[in-house]
N, C-alpha and C positions, 0 to 999 in steps of 0.2 A: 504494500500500500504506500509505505513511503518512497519507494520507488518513482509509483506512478505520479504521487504529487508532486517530487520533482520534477520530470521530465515532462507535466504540463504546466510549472513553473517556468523552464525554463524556454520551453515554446512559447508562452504569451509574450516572455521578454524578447527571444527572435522575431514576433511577431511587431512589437512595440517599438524596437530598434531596426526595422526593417525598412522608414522612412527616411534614416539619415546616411546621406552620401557623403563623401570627400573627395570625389571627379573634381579632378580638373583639367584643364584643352583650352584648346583652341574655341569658343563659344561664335565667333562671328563666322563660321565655315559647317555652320551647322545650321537647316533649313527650318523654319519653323513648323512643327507639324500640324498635320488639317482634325479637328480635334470634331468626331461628333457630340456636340455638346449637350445636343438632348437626348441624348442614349446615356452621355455621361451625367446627368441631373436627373432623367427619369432613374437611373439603378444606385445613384446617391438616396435620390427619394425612398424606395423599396425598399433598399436595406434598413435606411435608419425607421421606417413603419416596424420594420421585423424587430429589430433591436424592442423599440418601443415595448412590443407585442408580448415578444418573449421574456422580459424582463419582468414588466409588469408580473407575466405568469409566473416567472420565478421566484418574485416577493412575496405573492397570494400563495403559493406551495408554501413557500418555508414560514410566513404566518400559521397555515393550517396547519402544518405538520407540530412545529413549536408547539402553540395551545393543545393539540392533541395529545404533545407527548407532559407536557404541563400536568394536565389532567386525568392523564391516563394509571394505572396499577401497575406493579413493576413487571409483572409478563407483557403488558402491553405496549410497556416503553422498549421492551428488547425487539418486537415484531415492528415499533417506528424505527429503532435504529438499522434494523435489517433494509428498513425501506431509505433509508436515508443515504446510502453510501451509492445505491443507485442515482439518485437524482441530483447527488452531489457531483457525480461521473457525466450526467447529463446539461448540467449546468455548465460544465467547463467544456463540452464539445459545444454545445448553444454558442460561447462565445468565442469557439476557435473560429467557427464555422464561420460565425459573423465578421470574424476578424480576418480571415481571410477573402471573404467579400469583398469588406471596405478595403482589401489592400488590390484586390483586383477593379476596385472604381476606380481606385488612387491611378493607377496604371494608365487605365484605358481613357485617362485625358491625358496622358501622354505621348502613345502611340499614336502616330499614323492612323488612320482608316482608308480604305480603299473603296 
């Protein structure tokens, strides 16, 4: 287990750091690229809905779950914990996934389009 939390520790921060360059060139010998810009603002839009979406649902989980387990008998608290390490595995793909979205928005206003 502690394995896995690191190595999706240390993903979020490849993911986090995956914005900063240190290129440098020649910049005046390079073309400006033809950018679609409404491909690029409609999939900024969608993802940050999801983000939204998702989020929300992962605060409303882990409220219900919490008072559940608040309230619950101690056999019942071992069957929340049994549920909890799943959704806590599902939380942090939610925001790989998301995050590797937003790093493929970040992109595709930079590239070319044809």
């Amino acid at each position: 287990m502690k394995k896995i939390v690191k190595t999706s520790i240390i993903f979020m921060l490849i993911i986090v750091m995956a914005n900063i360059s240190y290129a440098s060139g020649i910049i005046d010998q390079i073309e400006e690229p033809k950018i679609n810009q409404e491909l690029a603002n409609m999939l900024g839009g969608v993802i940050g809905v999801i983000q939204i979406v998702g989020t929300g649902v992962a605060v409303g989980a882990s409220i219900y779950l919490g008072i559940k387990y608040i309230l619950s008998s101690t056999e019942e608290k071992a069957d929340i914990k049994k549920k909890l390490v799943p959704f806590v595995i599902g939380v942090i793909i939610f925001y790989g996934a998301t995050g590797i979205l937003q790093i493929i928005a970040n992109f595709s206003t930079i590239f070319p389009t044809r």
